[in-house]
DSSP file (Angstrom, degrees, kcal/mol; ACC not computed):
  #  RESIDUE AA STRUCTURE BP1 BP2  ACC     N-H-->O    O-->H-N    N-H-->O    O-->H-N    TCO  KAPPA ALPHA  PHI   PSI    X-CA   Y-CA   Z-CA
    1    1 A X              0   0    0      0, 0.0     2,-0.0     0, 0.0     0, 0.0   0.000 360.0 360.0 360.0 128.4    0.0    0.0    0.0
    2    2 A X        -     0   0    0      1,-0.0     2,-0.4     0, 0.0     0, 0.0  -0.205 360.0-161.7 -74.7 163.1    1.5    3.4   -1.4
    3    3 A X        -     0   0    0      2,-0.0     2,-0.3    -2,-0.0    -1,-0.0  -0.885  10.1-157.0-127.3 164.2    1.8    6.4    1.3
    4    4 A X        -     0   0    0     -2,-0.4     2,-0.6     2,-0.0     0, 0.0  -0.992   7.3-163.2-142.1 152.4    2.2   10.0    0.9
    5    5 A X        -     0   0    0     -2,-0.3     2,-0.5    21,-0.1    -2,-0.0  -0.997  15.2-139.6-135.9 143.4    3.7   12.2    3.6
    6    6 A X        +     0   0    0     -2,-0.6    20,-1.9    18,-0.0    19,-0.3  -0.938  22.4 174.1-113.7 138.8    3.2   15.8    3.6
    7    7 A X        -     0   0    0     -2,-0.5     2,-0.5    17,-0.2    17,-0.2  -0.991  13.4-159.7-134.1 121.6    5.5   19.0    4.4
    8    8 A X  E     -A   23   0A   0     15,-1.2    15,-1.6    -2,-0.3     2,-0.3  -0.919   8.3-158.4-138.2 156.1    4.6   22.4    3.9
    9    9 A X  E     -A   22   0A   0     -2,-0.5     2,-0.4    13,-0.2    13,-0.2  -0.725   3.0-165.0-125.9 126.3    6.7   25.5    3.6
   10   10 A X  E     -A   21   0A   0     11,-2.5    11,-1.2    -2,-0.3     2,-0.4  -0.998  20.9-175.0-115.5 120.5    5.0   28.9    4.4
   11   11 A X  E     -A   20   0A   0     -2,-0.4     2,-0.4     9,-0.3     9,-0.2  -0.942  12.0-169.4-167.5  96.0    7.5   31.3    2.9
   12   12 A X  E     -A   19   0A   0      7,-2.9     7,-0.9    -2,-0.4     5,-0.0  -0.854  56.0  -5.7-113.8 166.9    7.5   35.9    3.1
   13   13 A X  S    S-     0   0    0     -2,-0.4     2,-0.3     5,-0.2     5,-0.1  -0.159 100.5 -29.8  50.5-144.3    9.7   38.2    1.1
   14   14 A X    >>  -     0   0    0      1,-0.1     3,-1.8     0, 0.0     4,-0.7  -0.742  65.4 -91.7-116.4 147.3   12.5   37.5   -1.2
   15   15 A X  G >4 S+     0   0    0      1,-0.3     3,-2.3    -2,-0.3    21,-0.2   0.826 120.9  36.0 -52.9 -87.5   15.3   34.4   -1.3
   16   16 A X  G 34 S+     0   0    0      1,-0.3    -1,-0.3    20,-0.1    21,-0.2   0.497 132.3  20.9 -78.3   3.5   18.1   36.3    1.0
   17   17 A X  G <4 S+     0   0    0     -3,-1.8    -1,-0.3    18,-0.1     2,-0.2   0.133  97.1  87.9-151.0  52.2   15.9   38.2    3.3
   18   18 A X    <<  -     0   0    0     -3,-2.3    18,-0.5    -4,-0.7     2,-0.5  -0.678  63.3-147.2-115.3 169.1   12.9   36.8    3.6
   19   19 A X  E     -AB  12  35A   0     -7,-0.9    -7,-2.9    -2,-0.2     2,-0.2  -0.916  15.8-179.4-141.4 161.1   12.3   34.0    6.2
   20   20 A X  E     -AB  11  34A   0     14,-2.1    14,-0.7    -2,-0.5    -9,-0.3  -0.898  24.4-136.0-153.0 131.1   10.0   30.6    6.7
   21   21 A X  E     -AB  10  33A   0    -11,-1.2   -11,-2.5    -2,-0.2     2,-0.4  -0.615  11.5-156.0-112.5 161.2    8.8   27.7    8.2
   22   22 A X  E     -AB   9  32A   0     10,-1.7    10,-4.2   -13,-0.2     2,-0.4  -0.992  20.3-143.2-142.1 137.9    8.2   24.5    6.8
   23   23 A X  E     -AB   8  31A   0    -15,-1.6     2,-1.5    -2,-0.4   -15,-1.2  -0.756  11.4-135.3-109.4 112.2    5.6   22.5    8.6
   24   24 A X  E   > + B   0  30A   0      6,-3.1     5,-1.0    -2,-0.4     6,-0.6  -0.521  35.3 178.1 -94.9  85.1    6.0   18.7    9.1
   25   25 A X  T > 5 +     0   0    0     -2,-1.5     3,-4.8   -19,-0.3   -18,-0.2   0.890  64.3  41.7 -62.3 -79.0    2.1   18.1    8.2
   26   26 A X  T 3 5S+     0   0    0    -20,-1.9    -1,-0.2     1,-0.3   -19,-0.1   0.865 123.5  40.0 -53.3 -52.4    1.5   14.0    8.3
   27   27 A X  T 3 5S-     0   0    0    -21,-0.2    -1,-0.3     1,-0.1    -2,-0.2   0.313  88.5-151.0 -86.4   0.8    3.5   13.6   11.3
   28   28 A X  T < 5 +     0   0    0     -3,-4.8    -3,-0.2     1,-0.2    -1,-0.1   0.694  51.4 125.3  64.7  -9.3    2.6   16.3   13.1
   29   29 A X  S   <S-     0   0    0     -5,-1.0     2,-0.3     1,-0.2    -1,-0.2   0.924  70.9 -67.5 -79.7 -24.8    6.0   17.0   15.3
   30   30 A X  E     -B   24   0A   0     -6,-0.6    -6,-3.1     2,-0.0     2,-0.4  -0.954  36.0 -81.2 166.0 176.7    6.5   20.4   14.3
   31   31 A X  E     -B   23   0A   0     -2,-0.3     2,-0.3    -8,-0.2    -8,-0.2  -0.957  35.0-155.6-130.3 131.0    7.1   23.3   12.6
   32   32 A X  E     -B   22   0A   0    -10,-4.2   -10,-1.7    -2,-0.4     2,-0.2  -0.821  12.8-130.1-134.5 167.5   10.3   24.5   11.9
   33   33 A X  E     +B   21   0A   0     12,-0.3    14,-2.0    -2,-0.3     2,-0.2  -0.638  31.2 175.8-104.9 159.3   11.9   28.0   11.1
   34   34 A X  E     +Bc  20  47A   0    -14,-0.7   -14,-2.1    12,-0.2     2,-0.1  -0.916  10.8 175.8-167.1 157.7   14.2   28.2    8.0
   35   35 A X  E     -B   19   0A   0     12,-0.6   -16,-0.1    -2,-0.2   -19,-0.1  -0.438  42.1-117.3-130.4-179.8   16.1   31.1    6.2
   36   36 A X  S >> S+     0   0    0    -18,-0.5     4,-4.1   -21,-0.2     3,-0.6   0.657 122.5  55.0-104.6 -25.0   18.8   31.1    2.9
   37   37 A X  H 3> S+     0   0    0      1,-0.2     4,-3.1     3,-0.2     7,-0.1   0.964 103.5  47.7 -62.5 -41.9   21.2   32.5    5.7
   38   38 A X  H 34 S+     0   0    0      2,-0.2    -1,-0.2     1,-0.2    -2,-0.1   0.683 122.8  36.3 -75.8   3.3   20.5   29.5    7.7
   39   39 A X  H <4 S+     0   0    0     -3,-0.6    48,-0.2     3,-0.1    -2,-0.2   0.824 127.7  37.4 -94.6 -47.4   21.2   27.2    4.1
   40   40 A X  H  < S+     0   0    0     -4,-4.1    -3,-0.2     2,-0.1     2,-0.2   0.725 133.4   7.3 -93.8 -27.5   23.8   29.3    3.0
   41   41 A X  S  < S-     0   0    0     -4,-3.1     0, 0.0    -5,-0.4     0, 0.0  -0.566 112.6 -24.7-134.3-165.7   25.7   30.3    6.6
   42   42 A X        -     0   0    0     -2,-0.2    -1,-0.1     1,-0.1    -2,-0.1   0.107  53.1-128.4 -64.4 151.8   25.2   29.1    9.8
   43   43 A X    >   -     0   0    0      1,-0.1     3,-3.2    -4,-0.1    -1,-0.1   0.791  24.6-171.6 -72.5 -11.1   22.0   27.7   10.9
   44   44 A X  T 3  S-     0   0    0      1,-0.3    -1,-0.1    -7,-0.1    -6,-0.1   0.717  77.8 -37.7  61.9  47.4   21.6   29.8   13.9
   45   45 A X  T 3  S+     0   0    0      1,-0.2   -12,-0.3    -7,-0.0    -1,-0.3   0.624 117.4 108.6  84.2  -3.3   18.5   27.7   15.1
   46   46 A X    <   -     0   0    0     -3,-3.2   -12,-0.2    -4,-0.1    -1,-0.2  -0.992  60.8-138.9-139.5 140.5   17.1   27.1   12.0
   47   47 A X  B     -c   34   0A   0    -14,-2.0   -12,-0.6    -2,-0.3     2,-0.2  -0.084  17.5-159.1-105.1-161.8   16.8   24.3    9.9
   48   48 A X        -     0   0    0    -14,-0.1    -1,-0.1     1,-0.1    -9,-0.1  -0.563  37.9 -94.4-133.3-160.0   17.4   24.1    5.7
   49   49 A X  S >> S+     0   0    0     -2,-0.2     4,-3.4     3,-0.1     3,-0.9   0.697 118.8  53.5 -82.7 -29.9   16.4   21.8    2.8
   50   50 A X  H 3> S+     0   0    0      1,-0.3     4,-1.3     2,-0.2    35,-0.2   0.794 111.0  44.8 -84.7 -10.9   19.7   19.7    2.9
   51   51 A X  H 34 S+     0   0    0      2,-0.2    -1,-0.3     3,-0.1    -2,-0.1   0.507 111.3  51.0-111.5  14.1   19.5   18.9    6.5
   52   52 A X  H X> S+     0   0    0     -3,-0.9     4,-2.8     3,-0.1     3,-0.7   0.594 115.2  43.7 -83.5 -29.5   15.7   18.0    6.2
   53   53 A X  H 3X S+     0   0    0     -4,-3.4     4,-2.1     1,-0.2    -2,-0.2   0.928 112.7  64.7 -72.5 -18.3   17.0   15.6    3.0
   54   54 A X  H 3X S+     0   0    0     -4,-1.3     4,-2.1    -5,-0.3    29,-0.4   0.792 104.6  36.9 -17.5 -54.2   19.8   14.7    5.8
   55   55 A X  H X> S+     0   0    0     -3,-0.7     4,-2.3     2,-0.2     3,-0.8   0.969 120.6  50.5 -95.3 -42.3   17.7   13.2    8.1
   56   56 A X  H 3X S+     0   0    0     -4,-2.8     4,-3.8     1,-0.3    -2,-0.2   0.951 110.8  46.3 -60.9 -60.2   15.6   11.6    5.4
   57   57 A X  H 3X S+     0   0    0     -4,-2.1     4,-1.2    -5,-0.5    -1,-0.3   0.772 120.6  35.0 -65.8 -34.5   18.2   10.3    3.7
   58   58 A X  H <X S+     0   0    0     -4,-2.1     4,-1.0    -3,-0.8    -1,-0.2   0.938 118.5  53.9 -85.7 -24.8   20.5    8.5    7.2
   59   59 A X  H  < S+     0   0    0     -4,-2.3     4,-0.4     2,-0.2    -2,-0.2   0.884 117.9  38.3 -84.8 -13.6   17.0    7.7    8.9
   60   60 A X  H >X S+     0   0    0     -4,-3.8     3,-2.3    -5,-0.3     4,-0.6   0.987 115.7  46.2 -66.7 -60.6   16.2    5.8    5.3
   61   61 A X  H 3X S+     0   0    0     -4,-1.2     4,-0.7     1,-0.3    -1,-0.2   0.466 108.4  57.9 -67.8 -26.9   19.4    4.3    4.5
   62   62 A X  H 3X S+     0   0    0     -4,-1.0     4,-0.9    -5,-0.2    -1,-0.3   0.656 109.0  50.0 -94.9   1.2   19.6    3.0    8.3
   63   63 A X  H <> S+     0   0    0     -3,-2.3     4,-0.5    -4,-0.4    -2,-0.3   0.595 113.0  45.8 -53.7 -53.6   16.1    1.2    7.4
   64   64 A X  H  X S+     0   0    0     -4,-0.6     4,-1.3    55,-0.2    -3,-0.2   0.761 113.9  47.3 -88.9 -10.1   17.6   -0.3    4.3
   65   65 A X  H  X S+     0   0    0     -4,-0.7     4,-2.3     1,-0.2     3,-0.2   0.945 111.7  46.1-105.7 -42.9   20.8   -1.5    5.8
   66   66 A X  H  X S+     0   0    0     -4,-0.9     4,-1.2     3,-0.2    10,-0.3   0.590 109.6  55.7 -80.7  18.6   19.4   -3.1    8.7
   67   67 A X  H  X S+     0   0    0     -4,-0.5     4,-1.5     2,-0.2    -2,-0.2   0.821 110.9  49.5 -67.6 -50.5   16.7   -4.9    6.6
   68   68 A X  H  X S+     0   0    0     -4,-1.3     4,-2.0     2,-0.2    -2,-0.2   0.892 103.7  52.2 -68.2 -49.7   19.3   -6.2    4.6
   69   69 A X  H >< S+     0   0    0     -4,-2.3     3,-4.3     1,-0.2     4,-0.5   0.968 107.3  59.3 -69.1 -70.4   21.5   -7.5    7.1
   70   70 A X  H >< S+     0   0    0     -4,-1.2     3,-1.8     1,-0.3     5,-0.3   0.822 103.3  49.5 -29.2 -36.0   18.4   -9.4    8.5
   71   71 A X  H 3< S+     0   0    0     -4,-1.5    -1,-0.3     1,-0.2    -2,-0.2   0.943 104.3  50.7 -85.3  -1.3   17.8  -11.1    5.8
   72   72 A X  T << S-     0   0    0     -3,-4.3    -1,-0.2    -4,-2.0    -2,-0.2   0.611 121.6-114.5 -88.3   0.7   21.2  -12.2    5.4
   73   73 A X  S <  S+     0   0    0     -3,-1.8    -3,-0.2    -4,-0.5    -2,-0.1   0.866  89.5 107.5  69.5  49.4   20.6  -13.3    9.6
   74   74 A X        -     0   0    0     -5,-0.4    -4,-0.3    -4,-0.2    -3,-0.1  -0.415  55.4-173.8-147.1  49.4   23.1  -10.9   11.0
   75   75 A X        -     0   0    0     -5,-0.3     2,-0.4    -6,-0.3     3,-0.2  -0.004  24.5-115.3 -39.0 173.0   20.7   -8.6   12.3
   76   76 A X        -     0   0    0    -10,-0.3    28,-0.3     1,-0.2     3,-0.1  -0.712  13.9-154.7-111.5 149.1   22.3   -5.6   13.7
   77   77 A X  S    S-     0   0    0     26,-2.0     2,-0.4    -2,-0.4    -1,-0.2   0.812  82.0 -13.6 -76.7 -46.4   22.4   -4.4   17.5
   78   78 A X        -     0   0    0     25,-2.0    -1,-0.4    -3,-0.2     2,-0.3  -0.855  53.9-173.1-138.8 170.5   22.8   -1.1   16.5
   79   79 A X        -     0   0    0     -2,-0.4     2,-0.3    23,-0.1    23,-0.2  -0.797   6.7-168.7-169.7 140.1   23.7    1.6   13.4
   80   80 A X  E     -D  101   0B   0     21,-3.5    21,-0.8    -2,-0.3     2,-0.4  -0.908  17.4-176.6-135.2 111.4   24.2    5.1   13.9
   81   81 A X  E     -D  100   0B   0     -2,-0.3     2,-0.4    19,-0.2    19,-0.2  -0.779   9.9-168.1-123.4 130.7   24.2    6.7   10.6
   82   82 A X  E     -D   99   0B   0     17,-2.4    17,-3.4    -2,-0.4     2,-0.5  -0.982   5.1-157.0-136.0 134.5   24.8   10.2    9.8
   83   83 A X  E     -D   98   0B   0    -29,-0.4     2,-0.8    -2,-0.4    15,-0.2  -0.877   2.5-163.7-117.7 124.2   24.2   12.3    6.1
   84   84 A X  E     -D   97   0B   0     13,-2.7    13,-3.0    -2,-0.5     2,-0.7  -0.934   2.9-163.4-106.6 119.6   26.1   15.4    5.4
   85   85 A X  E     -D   96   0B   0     -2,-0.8     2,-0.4    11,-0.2    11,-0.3  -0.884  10.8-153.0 -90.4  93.9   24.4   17.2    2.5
   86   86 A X  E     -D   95   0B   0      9,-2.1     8,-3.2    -2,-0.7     9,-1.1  -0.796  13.3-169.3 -91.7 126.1   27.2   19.9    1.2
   87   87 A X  E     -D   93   0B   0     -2,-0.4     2,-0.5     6,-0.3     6,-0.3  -0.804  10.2-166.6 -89.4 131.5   25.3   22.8   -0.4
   88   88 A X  E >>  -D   92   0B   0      4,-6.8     4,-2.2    -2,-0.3     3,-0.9  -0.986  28.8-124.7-124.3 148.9   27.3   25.7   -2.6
   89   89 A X  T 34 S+     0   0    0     -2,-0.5     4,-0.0     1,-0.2   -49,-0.0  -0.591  97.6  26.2 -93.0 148.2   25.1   28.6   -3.2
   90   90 A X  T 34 S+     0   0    0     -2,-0.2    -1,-0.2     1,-0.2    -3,-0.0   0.307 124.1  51.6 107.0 -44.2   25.1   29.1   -6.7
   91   91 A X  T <4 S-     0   0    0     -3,-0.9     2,-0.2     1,-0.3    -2,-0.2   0.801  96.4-120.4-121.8 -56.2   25.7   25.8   -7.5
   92   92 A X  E  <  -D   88   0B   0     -4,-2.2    -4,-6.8     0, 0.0     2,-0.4  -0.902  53.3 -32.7 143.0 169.2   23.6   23.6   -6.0
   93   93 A X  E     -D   87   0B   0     -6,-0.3    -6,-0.3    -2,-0.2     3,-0.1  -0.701  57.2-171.7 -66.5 141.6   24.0   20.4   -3.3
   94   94 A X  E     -     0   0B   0     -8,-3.2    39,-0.6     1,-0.4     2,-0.3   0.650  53.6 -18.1-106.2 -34.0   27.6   18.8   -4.4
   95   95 A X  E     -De  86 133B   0     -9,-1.1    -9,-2.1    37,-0.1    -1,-0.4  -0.980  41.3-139.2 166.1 164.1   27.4   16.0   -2.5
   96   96 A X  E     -De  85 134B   0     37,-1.2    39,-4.1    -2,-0.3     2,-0.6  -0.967  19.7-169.5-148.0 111.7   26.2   13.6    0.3
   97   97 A X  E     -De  84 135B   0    -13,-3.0   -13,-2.7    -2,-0.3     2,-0.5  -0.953  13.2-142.9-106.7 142.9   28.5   11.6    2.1
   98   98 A X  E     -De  83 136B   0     37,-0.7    39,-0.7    -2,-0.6     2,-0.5  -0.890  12.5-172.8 -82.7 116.5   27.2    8.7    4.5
   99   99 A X  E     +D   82   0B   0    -17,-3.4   -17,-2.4    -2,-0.5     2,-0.5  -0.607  13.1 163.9-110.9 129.9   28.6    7.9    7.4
  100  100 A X  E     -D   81   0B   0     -2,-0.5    39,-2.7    37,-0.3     2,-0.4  -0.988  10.4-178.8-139.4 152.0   27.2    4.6    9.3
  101  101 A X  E     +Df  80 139B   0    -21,-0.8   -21,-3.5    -2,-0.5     2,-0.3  -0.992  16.8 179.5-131.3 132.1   28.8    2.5   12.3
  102  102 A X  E     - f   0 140B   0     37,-2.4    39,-1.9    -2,-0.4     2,-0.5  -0.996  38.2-128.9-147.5 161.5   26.9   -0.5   13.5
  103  103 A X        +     0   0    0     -2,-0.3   -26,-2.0    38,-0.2   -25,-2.0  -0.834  39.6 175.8 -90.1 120.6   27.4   -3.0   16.0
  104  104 A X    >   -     0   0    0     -2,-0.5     3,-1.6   -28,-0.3   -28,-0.1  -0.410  16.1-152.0-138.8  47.0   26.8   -6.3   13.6
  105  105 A X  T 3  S+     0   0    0      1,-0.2     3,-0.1     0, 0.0    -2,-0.0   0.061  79.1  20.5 -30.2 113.8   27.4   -9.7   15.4
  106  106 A X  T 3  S+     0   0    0      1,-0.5    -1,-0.2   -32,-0.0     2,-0.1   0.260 103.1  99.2 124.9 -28.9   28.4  -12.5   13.4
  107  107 A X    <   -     0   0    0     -3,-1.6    -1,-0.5     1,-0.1     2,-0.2  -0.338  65.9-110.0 -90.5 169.7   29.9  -10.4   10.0
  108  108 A X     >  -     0   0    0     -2,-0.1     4,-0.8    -3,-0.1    -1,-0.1  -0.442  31.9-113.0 -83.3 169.6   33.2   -9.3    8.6
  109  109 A X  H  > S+     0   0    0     -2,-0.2     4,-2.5     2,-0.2     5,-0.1   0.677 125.6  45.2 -82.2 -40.9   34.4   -5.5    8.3
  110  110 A X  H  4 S+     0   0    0      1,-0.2     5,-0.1     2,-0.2    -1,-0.1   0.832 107.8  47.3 -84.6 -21.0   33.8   -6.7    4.4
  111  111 A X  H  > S+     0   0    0      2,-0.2     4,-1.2     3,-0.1    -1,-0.2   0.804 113.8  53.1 -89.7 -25.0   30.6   -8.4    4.4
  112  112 A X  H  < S+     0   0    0     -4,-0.8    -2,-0.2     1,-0.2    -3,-0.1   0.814 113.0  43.6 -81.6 -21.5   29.3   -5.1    6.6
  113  113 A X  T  X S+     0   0    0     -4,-2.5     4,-0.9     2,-0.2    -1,-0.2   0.391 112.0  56.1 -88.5   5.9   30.7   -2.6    3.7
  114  114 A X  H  > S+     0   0    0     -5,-0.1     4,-1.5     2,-0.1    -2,-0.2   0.819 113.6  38.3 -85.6 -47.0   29.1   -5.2    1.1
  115  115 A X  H  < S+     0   0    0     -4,-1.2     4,-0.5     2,-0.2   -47,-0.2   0.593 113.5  60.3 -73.1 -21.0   25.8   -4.6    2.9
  116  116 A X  H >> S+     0   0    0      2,-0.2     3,-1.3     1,-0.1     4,-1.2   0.962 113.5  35.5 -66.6 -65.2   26.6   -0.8    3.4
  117  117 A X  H 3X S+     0   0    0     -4,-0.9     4,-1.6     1,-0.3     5,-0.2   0.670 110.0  56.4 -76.2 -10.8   26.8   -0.3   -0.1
  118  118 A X  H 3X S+     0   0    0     -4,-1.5     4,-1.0     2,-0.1    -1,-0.3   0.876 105.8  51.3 -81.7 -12.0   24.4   -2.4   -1.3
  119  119 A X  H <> S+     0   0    0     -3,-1.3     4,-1.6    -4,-0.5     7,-0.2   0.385 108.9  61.6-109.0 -26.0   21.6   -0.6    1.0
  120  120 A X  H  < S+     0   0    0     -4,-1.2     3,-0.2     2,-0.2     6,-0.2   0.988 111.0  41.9 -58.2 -71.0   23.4    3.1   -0.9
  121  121 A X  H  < S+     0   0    0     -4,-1.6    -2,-0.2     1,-0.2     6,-0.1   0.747 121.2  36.3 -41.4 -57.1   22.3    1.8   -3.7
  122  122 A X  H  < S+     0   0    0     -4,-1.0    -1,-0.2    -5,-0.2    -3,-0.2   0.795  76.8 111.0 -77.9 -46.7   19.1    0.6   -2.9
  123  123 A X  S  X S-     0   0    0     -4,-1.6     4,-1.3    -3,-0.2     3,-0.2  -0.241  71.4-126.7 -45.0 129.6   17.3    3.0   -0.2
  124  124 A X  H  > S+     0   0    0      1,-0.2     4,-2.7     2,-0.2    -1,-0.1   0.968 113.2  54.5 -50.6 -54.8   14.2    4.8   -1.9
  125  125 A X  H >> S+     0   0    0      2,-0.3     4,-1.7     1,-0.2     3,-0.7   0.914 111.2  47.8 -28.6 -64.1   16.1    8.5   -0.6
  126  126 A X  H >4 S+     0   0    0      1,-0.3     3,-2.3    -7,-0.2     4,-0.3   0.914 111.7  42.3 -48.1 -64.2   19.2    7.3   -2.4
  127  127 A X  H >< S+     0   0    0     -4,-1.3     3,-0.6     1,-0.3    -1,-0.3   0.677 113.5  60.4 -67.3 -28.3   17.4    6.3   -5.8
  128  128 A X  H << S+     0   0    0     -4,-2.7    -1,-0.3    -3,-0.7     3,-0.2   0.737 108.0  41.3 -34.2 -37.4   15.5    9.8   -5.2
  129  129 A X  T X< S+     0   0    0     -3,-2.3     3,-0.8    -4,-1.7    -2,-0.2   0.321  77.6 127.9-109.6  12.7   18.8   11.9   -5.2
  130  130 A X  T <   +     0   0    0     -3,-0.6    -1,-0.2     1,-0.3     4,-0.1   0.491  56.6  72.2   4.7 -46.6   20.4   10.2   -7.9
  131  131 A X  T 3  S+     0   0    0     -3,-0.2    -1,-0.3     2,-0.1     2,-0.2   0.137  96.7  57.6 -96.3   2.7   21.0   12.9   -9.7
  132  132 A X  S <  S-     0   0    0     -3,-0.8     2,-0.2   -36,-0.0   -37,-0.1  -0.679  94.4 -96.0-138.0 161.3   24.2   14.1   -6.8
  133  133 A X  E     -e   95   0B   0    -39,-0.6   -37,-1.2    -2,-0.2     2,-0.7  -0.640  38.8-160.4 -94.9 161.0   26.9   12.1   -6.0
  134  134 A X  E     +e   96   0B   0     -2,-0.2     2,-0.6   -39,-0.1   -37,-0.2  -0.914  10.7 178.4-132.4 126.8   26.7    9.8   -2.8
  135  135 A X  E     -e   97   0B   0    -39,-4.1   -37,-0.7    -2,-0.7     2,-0.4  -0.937  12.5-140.0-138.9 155.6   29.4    8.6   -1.3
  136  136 A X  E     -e   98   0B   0     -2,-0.6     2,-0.3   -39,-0.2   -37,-0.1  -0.937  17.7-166.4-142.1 130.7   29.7    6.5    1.8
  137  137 A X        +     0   0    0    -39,-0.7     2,-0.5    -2,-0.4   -37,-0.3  -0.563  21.4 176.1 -24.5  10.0   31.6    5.6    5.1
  138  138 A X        +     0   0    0     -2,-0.3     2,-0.3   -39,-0.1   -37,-0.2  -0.482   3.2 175.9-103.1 120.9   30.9    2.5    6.8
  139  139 A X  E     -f  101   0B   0    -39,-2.7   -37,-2.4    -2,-0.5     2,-0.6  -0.908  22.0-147.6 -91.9 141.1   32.4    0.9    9.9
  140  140 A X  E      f  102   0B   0     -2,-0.3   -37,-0.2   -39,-0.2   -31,-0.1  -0.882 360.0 360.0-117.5 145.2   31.9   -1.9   11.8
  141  141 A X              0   0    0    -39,-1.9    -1,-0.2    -2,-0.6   -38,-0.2   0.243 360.0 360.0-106.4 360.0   32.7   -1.5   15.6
Protein backbone atom coordinates (compact mmCIF):
# COMPACT_ATOMS: atom_id res chain seq x y z
CA UNK A 1 0.00 0.00 0.00
CA UNK A 2 1.47 3.37 -1.43
CA UNK A 3 1.79 6.36 1.29
CA UNK A 4 2.16 10.03 0.88
CA UNK A 5 3.69 12.24 3.65
CA UNK A 6 3.23 15.82 3.62
CA UNK A 7 5.48 19.02 4.38
CA UNK A 8 4.62 22.43 3.92
CA UNK A 9 6.72 25.49 3.60
CA UNK A 10 5.03 28.91 4.39
CA UNK A 11 7.52 31.34 2.90
CA UNK A 12 7.47 35.92 3.09
CA UNK A 13 9.70 38.23 1.09
CA UNK A 14 12.55 37.45 -1.21
CA UNK A 15 15.29 34.41 -1.31
CA UNK A 16 18.11 36.34 0.95
CA UNK A 17 15.89 38.16 3.34
CA UNK A 18 12.86 36.83 3.58
CA UNK A 19 12.28 33.98 6.18
CA UNK A 20 10.02 30.56 6.67
CA UNK A 21 8.79 27.74 8.19
CA UNK A 22 8.22 24.49 6.79
CA UNK A 23 5.64 22.51 8.65
CA UNK A 24 5.96 18.72 9.13
CA UNK A 25 2.14 18.09 8.20
CA UNK A 26 1.50 14.01 8.33
CA UNK A 27 3.45 13.63 11.33
CA UNK A 28 2.58 16.32 13.11
CA UNK A 29 5.97 16.99 15.32
CA UNK A 30 6.46 20.41 14.34
CA UNK A 31 7.09 23.26 12.61
CA UNK A 32 10.27 24.49 11.90
CA UNK A 33 11.89 27.99 11.08
CA UNK A 34 14.19 28.20 7.97
CA UNK A 35 16.06 31.08 6.20
CA UNK A 36 18.78 31.13 2.87
CA UNK A 37 21.23 32.52 5.69
CA UNK A 38 20.49 29.55 7.72
CA UNK A 39 21.21 27.21 4.14
CA UNK A 40 23.85 29.32 2.96
CA UNK A 41 25.72 30.30 6.59
CA UNK A 42 25.21 29.12 9.82
CA UNK A 43 21.98 27.67 10.89
CA UNK A 44 21.61 29.80 13.92
CA UNK A 45 18.48 27.65 15.10
CA UNK A 46 17.12 27.14 11.99
CA UNK A 47 16.85 24.27 9.87
CA UNK A 48 17.39 24.12 5.69
CA UNK A 49 16.38 21.82 2.82
CA UNK A 50 19.75 19.73 2.88
CA UNK A 51 19.51 18.91 6.51
CA UNK A 52 15.71 18.02 6.18
CA UNK A 53 16.97 15.58 3.01
CA UNK A 54 19.84 14.72 5.77
CA UNK A 55 17.72 13.21 8.14
CA UNK A 56 15.63 11.63 5.38
CA UNK A 57 18.25 10.29 3.68
CA UNK A 58 20.46 8.48 7.20
CA UNK A 59 17.02 7.69 8.86
CA UNK A 60 16.24 5.81 5.29
CA UNK A 61 19.42 4.27 4.47
CA UNK A 62 19.60 2.96 8.34
CA UNK A 63 16.13 1.19 7.42
CA UNK A 64 17.64 -0.30 4.25
CA UNK A 65 20.76 -1.49 5.80
CA UNK A 66 19.43 -3.08 8.67
CA UNK A 67 16.67 -4.88 6.57
CA UNK A 68 19.34 -6.22 4.56
CA UNK A 69 21.46 -7.46 7.07
CA UNK A 70 18.43 -9.37 8.52
CA UNK A 71 17.84 -11.10 5.85
CA UNK A 72 21.21 -12.22 5.39
CA UNK A 73 20.60 -13.28 9.60
CA UNK A 74 23.08 -10.90 10.95
CA UNK A 75 20.66 -8.63 12.32
CA UNK A 76 22.31 -5.57 13.65
CA UNK A 77 22.41 -4.41 17.45
CA UNK A 78 22.83 -1.08 16.45
CA UNK A 79 23.72 1.62 13.42
CA UNK A 80 24.16 5.13 13.90
CA UNK A 81 24.22 6.66 10.55
CA UNK A 82 24.79 10.21 9.79
CA UNK A 83 24.23 12.25 6.13
CA UNK A 84 26.06 15.45 5.38
CA UNK A 85 24.40 17.19 2.52
CA UNK A 86 27.17 19.95 1.18
CA UNK A 87 25.30 22.83 -0.44
CA UNK A 88 27.28 25.68 -2.59
CA UNK A 89 25.09 28.63 -3.24
CA UNK A 90 25.06 29.09 -6.74
CA UNK A 91 25.73 25.82 -7.54
CA UNK A 92 23.62 23.63 -5.99
CA UNK A 93 23.96 20.43 -3.34
CA UNK A 94 27.56 18.80 -4.41
CA UNK A 95 27.36 15.97 -2.46
CA UNK A 96 26.22 13.60 0.30
CA UNK A 97 28.52 11.59 2.13
CA UNK A 98 27.22 8.70 4.55
CA UNK A 99 28.59 7.93 7.42
CA UNK A 100 27.18 4.62 9.32
CA UNK A 101 28.84 2.52 12.34
CA UNK A 102 26.90 -0.51 13.52
CA UNK A 103 27.39 -3.00 15.97
CA UNK A 104 26.78 -6.29 13.63
CA UNK A 105 27.36 -9.72 15.43
CA UNK A 106 28.40 -12.52 13.37
CA UNK A 107 29.93 -10.44 10.00
CA UNK A 108 33.16 -9.32 8.57
CA UNK A 109 34.39 -5.52 8.35
CA UNK A 110 33.83 -6.67 4.42
CA UNK A 111 30.60 -8.43 4.40
CA UNK A 112 29.27 -5.10 6.63
CA UNK A 113 30.70 -2.59 3.74
CA UNK A 114 29.08 -5.17 1.14
CA UNK A 115 25.78 -4.63 2.93
CA UNK A 116 26.63 -0.81 3.37
CA UNK A 117 26.82 -0.30 -0.08
CA UNK A 118 24.40 -2.38 -1.32
CA UNK A 119 21.65 -0.58 0.96
CA UNK A 120 23.36 3.15 -0.89
CA UNK A 121 22.34 1.85 -3.74
CA UNK A 122 19.14 0.56 -2.85
CA UNK A 123 17.33 3.04 -0.18
CA UNK A 124 14.22 4.80 -1.94
CA UNK A 125 16.12 8.50 -0.56
CA UNK A 126 19.17 7.25 -2.36
CA UNK A 127 17.43 6.27 -5.76
CA UNK A 128 15.49 9.78 -5.20
CA UNK A 129 18.78 11.93 -5.24
CA UNK A 130 20.35 10.20 -7.92
CA UNK A 131 21.00 12.93 -9.70
CA UNK A 132 24.19 14.12 -6.78
CA UNK A 133 26.87 12.14 -6.01
CA UNK A 134 26.68 9.83 -2.76
CA UNK A 135 29.39 8.56 -1.26
CA UNK A 136 29.69 6.46 1.78
CA UNK A 137 31.56 5.58 5.08
CA UNK A 138 30.88 2.45 6.80
CA UNK A 139 32.40 0.89 9.85
CA UNK A 140 31.87 -1.91 11.79
CA UNK A 141 32.69 -1.53 15.57
Amino acid sequence: MATTRTATTQWKGALIDGSGTVALNTSGVGTFDVSWASRSQSADGKTSPEELIAAAHSSCFSMALSHALAGAGTPPQSLETSADVTFQPGEGITGIVLTVKGHVPGITAEQFQEAAETAKVNCPVSKALAGTTISLKAELL
